[in-house]
C-alpha positions in Angstrom: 0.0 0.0 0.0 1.4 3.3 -0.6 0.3 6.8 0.9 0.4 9.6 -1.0 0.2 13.4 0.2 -1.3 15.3 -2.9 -1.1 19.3 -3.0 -2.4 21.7 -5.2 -5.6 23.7 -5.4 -9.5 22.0 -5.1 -9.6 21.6 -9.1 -6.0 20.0 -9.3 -7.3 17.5 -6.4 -10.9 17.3 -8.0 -9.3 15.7 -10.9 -6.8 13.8 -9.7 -9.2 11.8 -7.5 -11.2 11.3 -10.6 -8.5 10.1 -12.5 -8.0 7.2 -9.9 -11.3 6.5 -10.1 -11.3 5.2 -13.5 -7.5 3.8 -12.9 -7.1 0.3 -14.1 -4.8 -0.9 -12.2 -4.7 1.7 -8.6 -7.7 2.0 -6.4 -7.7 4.5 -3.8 -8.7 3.2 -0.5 -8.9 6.3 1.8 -8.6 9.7 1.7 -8.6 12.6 3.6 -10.6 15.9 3.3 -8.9 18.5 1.7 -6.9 20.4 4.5 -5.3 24.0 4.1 -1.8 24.7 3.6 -0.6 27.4 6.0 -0.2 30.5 4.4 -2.1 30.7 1.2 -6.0 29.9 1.0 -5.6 28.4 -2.6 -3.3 25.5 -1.8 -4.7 22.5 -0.3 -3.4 18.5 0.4 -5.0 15.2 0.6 -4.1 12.4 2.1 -4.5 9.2 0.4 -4.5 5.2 0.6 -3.6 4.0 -2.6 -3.1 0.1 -3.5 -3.1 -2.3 -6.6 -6.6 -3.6 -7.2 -5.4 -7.3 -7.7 -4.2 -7.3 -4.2 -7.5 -5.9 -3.1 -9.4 -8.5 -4.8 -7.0 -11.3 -3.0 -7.9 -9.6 0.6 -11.5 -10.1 0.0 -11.6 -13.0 -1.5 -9.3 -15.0 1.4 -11.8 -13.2 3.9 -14.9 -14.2 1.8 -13.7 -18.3 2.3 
């Protein structure tokens, strides 16, 4: 599993999180809320839980059995 900090601002992030939506291979497993940088008002960071959706599917199906 990796975790990734993302930063930019709310349109950057919008799309982004979109984008591993539709990834074929990723999946995002948790994220965050976007949370304000200090300093600026247009620069925010997400948190996120990102791992490869064959592992996923191995997880569930071992818990499934």
């Amino acid at each position: 599993m990796l975790k990734i900090r993302i930063s930019g601002a709310t349109y950057e992030l919008k799309d982004y999180l979109e984008h591993m939506k539709k990834d074929k291979i990723y999946q995002i497993i948790s994220k965050s809320r976007p949370l304000k940088n200090k300093g600026t008002n247009r620069i925010f960071r997400v948190f996120t839980d990102v791992d490869k959706k064959t592992k996923i599917v191995a997880r569930e199906s071992k818990t499934v059995e």
